[in-house]
Biopython code that builds the backbone (N, CA, C, O; Angstrom):
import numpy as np
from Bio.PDB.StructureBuilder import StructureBuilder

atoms = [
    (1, "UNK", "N", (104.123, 90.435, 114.783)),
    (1, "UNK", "CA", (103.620, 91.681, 115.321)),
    (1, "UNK", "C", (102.274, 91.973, 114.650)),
    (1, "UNK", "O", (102.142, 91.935, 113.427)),
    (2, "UNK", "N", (101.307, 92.257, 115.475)),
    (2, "UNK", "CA", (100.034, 92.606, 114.928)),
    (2, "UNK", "C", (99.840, 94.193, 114.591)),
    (2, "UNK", "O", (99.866, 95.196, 115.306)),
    (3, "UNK", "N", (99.613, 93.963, 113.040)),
    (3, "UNK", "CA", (99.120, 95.833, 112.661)),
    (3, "UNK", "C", (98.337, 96.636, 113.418)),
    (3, "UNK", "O", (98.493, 97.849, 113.556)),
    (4, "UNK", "N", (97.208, 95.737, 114.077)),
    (4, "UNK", "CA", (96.182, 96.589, 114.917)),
    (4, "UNK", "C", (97.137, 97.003, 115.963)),
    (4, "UNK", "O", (96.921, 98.070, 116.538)),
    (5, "UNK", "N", (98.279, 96.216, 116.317)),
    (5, "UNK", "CA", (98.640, 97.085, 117.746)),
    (5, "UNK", "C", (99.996, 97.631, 117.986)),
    (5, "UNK", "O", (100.537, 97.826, 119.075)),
    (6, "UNK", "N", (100.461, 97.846, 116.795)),
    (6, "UNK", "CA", (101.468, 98.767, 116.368)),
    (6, "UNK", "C", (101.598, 100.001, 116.631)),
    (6, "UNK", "O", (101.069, 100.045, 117.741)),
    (7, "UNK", "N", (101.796, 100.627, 116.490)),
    (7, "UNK", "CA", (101.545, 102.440, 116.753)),
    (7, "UNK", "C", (102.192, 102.653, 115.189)),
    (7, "UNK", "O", (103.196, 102.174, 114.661)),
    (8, "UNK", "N", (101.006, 103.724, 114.627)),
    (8, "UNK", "CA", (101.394, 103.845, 112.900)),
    (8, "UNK", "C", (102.877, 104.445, 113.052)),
    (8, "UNK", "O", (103.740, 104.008, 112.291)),
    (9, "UNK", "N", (103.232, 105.477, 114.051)),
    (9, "UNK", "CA", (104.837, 105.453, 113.823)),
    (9, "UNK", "C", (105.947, 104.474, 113.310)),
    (9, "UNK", "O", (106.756, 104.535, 112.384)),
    (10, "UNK", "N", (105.685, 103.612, 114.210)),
    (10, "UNK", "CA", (106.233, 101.569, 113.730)),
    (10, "UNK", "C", (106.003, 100.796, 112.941)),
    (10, "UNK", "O", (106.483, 99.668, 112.831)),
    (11, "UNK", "N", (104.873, 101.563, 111.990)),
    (11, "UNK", "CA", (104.578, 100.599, 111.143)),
    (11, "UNK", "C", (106.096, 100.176, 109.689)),
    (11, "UNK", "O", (106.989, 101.023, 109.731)),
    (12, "UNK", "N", (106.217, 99.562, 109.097)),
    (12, "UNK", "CA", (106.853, 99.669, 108.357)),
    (12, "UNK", "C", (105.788, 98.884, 106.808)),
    (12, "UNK", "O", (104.801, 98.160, 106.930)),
    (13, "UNK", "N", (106.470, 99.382, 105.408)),
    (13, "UNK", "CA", (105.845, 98.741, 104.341)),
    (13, "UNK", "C", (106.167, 97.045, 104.592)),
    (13, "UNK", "O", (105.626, 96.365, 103.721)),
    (14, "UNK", "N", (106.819, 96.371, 105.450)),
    (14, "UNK", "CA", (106.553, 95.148, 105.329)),
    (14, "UNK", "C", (105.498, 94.478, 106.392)),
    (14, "UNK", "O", (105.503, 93.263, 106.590)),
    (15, "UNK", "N", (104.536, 95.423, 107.099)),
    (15, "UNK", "CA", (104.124, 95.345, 108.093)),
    (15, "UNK", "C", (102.283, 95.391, 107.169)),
    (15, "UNK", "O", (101.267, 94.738, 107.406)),
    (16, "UNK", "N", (102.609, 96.607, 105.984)),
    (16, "UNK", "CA", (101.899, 96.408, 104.981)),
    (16, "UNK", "C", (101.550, 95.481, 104.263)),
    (16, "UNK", "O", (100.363, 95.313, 103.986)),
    (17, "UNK", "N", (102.447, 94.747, 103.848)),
    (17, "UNK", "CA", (102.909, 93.360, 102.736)),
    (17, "UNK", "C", (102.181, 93.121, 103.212)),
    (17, "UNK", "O", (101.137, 93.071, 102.560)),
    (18, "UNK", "N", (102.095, 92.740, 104.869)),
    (18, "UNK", "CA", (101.650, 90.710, 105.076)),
    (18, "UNK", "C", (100.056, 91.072, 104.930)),
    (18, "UNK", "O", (99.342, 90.069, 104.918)),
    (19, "UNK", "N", (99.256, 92.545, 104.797)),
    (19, "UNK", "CA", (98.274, 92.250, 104.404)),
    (19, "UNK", "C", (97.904, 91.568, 103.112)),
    (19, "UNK", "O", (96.857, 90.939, 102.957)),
    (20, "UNK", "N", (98.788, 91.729, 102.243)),
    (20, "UNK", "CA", (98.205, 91.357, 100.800)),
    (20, "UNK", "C", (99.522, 89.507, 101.033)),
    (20, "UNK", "O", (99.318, 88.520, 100.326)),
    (21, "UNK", "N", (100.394, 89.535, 101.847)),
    (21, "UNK", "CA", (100.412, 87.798, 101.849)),
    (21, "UNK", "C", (99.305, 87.124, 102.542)),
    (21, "UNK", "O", (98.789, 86.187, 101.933)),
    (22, "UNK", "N", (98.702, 87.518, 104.057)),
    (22, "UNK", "CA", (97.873, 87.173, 104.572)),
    (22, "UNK", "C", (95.869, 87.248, 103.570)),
    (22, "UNK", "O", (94.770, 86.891, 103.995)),
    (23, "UNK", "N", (96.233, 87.799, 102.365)),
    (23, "UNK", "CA", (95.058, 87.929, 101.972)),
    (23, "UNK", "C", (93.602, 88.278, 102.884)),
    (23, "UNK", "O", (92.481, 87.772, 102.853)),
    (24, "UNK", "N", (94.345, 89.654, 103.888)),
    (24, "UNK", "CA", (93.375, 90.160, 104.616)),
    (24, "UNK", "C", (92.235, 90.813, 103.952)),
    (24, "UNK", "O", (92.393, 91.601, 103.020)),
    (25, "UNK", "N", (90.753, 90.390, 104.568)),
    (25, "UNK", "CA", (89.854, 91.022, 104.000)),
    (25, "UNK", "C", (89.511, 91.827, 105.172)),
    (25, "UNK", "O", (89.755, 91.641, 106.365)),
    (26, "UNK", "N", (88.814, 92.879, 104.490)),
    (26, "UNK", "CA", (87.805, 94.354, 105.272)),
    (26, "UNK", "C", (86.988, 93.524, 106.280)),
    (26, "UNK", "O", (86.360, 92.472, 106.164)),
    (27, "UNK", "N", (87.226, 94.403, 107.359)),
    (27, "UNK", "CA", (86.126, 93.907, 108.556)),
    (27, "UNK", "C", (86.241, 95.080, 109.739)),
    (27, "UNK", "O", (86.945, 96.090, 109.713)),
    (28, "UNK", "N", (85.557, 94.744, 110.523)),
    (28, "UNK", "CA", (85.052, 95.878, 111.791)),
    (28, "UNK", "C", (86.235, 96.849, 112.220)),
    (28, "UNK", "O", (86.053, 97.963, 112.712)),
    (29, "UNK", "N", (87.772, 96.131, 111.903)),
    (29, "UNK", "CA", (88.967, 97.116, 112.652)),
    (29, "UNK", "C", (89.888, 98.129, 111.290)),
    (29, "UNK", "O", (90.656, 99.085, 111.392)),
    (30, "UNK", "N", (89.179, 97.109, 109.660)),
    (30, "UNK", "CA", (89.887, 96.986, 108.768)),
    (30, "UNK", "C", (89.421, 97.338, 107.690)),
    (30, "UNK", "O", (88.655, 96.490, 107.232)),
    (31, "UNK", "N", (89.597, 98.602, 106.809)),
    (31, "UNK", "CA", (89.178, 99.022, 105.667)),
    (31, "UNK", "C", (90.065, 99.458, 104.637)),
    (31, "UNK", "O", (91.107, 100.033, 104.953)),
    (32, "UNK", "N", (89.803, 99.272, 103.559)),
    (32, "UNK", "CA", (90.968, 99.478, 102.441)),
    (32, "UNK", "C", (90.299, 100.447, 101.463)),
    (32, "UNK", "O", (89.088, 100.297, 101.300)),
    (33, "UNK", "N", (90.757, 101.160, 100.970)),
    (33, "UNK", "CA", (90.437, 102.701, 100.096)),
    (33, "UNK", "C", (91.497, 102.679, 99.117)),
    (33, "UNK", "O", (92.687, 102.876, 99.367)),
    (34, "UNK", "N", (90.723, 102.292, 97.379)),
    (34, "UNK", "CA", (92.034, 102.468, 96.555)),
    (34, "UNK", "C", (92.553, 104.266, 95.920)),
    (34, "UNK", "O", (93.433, 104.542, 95.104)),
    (35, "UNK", "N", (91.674, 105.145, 96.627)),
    (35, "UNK", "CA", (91.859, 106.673, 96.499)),
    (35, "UNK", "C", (91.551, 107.279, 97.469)),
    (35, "UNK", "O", (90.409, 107.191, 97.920)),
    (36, "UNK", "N", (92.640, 108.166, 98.119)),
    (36, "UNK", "CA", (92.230, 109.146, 99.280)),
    (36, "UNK", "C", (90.845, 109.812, 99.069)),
    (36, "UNK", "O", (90.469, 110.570, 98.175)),
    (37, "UNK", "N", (90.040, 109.193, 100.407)),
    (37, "UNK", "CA", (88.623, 109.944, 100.246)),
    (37, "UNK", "C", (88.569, 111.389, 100.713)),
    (37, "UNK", "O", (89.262, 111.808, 101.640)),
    (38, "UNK", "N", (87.541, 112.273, 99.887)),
    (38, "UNK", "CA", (86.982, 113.535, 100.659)),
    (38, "UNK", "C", (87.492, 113.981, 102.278)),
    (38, "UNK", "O", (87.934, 113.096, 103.011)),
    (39, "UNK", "N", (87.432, 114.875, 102.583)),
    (39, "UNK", "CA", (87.911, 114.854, 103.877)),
    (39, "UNK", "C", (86.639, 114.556, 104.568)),
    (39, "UNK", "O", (86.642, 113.721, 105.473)),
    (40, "UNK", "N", (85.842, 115.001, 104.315)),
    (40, "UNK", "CA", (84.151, 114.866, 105.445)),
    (40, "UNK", "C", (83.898, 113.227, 105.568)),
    (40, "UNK", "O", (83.206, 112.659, 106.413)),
    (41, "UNK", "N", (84.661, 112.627, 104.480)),
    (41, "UNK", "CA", (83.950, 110.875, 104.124)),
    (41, "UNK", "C", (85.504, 110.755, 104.884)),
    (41, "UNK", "O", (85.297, 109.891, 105.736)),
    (42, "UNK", "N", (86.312, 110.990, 104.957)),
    (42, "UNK", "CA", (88.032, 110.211, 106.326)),
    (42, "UNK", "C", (87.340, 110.496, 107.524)),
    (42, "UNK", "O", (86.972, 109.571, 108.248)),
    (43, "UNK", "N", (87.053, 112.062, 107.904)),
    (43, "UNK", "CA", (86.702, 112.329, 109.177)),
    (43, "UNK", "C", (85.742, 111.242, 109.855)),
    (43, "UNK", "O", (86.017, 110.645, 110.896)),
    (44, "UNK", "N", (84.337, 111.046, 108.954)),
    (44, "UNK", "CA", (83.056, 110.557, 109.148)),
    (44, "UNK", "C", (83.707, 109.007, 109.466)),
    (44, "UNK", "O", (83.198, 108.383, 110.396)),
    (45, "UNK", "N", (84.672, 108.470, 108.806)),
    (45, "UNK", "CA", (84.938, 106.773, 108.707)),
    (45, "UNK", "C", (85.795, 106.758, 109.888)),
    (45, "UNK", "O", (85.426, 105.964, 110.754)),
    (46, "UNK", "N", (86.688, 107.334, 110.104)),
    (46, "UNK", "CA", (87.678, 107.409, 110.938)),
    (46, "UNK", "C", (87.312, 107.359, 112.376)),
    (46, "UNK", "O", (87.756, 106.549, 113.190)),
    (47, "UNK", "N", (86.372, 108.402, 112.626)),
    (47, "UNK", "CA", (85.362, 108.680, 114.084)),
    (47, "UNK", "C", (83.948, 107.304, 114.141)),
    (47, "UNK", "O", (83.338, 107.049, 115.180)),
    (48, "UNK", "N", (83.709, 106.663, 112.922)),
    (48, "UNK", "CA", (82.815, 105.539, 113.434)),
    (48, "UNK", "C", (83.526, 104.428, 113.785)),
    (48, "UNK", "O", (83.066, 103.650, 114.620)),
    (49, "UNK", "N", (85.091, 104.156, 113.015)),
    (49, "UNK", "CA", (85.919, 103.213, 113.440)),
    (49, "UNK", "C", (86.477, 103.125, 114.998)),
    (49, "UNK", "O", (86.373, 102.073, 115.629)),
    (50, "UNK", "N", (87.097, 104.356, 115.589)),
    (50, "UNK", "CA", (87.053, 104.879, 116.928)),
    (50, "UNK", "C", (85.890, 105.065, 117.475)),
    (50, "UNK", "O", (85.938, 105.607, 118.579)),
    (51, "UNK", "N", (85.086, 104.857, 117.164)),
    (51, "UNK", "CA", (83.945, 105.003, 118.473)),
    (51, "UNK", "C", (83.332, 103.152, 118.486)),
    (51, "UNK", "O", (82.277, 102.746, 118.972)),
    (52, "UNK", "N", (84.219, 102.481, 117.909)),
    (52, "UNK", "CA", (83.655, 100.928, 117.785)),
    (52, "UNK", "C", (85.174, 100.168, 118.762)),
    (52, "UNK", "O", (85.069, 100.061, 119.984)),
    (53, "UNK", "N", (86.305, 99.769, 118.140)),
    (53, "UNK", "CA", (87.104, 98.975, 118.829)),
    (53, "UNK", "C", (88.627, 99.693, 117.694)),
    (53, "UNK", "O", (89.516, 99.032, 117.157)),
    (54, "UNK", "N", (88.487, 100.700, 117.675)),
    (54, "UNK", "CA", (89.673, 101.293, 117.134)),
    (54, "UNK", "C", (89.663, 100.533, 115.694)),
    (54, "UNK", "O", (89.085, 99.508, 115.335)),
    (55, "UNK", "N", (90.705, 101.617, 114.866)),
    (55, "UNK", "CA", (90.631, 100.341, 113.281)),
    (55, "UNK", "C", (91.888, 101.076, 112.314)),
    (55, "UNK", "O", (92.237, 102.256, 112.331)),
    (56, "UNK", "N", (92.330, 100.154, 111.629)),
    (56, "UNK", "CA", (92.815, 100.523, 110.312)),
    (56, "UNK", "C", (92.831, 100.776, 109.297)),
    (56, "UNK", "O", (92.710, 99.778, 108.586)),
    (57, "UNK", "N", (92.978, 102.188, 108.477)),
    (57, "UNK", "CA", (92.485, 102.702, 106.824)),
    (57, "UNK", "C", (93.800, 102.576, 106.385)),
    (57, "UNK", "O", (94.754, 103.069, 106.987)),
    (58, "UNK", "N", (93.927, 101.583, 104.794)),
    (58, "UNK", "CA", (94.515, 101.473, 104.268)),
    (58, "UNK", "C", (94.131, 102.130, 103.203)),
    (58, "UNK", "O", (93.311, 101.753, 102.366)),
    (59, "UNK", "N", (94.981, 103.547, 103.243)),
    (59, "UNK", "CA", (94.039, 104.109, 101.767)),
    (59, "UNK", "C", (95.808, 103.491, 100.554)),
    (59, "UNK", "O", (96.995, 103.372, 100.859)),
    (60, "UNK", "N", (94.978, 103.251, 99.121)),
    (60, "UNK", "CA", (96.014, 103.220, 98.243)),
    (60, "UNK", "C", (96.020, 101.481, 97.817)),
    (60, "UNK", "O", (96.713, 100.978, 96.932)),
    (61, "UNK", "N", (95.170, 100.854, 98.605)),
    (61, "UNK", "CA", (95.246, 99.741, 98.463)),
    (61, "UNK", "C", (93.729, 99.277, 97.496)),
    (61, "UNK", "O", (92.844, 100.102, 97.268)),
    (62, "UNK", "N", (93.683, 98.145, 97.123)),
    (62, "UNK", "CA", (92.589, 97.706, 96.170)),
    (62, "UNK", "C", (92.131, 96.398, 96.631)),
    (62, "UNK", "O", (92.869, 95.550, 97.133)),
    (63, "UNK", "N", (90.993, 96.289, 96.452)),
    (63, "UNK", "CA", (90.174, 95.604, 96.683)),
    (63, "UNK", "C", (89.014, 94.969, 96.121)),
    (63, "UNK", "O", (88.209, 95.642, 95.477)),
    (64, "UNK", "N", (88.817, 93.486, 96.338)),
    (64, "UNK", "CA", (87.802, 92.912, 95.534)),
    (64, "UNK", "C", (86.720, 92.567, 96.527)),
    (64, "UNK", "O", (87.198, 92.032, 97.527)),
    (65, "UNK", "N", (85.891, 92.656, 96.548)),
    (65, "UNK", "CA", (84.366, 92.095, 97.499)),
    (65, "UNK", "C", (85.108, 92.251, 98.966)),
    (65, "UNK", "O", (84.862, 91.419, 99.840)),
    (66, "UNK", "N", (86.070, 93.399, 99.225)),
    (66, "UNK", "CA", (86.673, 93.459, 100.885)),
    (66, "UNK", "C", (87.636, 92.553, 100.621)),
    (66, "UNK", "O", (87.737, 91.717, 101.520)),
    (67, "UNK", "N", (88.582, 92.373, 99.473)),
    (67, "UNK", "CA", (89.805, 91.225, 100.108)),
    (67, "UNK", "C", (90.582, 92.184, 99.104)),
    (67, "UNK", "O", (90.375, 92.631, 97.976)),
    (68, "UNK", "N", (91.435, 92.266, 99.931)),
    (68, "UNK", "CA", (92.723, 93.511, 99.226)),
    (68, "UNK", "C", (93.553, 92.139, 98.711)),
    (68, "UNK", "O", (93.790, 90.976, 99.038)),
    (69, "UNK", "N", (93.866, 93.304, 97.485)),
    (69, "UNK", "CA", (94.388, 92.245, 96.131)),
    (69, "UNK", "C", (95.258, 93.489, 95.490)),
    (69, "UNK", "O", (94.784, 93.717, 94.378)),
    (70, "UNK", "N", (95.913, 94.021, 95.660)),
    (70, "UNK", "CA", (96.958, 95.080, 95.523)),
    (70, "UNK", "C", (97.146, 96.332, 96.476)),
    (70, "UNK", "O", (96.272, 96.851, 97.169)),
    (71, "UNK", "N", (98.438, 96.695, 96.364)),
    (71, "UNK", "CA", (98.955, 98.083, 97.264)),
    (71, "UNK", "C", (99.890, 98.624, 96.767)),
    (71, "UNK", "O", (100.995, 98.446, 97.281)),
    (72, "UNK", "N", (99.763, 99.426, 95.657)),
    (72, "UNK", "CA", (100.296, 100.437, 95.194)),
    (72, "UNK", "C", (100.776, 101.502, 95.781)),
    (72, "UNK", "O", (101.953, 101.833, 95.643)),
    (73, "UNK", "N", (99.721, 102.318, 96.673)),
    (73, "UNK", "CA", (99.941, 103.024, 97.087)),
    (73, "UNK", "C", (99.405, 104.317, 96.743)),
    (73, "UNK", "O", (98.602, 104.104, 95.835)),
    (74, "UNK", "N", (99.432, 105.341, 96.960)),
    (74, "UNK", "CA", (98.661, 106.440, 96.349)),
    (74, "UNK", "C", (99.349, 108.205, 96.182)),
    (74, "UNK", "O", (100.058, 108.629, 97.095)),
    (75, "UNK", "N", (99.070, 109.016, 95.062)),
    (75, "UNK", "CA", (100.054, 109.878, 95.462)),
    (75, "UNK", "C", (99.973, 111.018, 96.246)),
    (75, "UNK", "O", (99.026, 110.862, 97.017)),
    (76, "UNK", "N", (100.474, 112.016, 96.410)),
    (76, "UNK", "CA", (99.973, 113.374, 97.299)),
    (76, "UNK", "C", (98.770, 113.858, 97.146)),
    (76, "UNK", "O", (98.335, 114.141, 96.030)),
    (77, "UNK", "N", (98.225, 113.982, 98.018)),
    (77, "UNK", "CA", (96.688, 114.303, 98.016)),
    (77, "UNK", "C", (97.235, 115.522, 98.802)),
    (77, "UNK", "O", (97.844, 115.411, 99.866)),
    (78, "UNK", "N", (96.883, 117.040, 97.997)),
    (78, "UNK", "CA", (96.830, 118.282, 98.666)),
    (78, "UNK", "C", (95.534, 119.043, 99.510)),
    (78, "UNK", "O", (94.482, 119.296, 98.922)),
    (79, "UNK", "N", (95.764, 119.406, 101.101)),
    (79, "UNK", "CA", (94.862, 119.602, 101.314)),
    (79, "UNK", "C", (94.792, 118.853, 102.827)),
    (79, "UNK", "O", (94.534, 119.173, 103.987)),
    (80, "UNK", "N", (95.032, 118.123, 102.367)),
    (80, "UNK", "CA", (95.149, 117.091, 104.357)),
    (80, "UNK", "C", (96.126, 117.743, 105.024)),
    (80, "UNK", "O", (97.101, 118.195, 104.423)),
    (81, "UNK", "N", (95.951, 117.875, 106.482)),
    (81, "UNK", "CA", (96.618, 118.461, 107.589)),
    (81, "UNK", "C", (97.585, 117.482, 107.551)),
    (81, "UNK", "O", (98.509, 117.696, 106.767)),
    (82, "UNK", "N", (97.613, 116.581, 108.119)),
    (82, "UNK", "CA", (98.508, 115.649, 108.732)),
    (82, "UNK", "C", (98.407, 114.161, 108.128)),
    (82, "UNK", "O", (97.321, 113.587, 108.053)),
    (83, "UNK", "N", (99.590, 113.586, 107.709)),
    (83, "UNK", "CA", (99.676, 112.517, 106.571)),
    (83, "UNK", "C", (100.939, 111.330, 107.603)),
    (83, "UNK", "O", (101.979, 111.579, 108.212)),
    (84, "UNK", "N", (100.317, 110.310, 107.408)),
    (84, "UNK", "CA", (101.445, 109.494, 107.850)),
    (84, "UNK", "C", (101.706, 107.960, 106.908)),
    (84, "UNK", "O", (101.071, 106.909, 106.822)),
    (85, "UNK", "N", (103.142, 108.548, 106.210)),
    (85, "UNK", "CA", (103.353, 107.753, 105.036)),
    (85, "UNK", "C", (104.254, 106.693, 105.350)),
    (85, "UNK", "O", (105.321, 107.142, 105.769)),
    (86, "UNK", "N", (104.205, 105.274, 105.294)),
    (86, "UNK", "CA", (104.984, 104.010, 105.866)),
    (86, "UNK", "C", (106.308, 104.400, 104.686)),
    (86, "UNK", "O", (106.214, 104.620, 103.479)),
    (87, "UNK", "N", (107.416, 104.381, 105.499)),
    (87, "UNK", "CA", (109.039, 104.217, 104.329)),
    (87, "UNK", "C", (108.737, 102.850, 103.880)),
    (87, "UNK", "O", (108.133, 101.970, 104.494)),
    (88, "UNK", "N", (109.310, 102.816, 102.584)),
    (88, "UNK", "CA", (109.685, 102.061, 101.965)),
    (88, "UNK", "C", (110.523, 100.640, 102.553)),
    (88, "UNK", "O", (110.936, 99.794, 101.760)),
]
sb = StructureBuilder()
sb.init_structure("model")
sb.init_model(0)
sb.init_chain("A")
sb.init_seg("    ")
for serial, (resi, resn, name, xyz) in enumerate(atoms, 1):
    if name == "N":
        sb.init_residue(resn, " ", resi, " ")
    sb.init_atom(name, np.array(xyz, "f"), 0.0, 1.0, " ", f" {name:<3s}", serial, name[0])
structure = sb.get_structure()
């Protein structure tokens, strides 16, 4: 099953994994954030990703030169409207 065409409802954390087995790096659909950004810097990334070919923010995850190399995960960030957290 491909992450891009999942619906984040469906996603599950092993749907997560295979990014860090697949040693996915950052690219045009795909960005990784190891700390929930600002809201003006989600809004701003979020609306250039949708106005290109749709995309995925992995915030909580880490990254070296764009190749995610851990996923921890990240904790409550107060302040965001609407949060959609993959179960365990």
């Amino acid at each position: 099953m491909s992450i891009y065409t999942t619906p984040i409802s469906k996603l599950a954390r092993s749907d997560l994994d295979e990014l860090l087995t697949d040693s996915a790096v950052e690219n045009l659909r795909l960005e990784f954030k190891s700390e929930v950004p600002k809201q003006g810097e989600t809004l701003k990334k979020l609306s250039s990703f949708e106005n290109t070919a749709g995309c995925l923010l992995v915030v909580g995850a880490e990254a070296v030169d764009g190749k995610i190399t851990w996923l921890p995960g990240f904790p409550f960030e107060p302040g965001y409207k609407q949060r959609s957290q993959v179960p365990a």
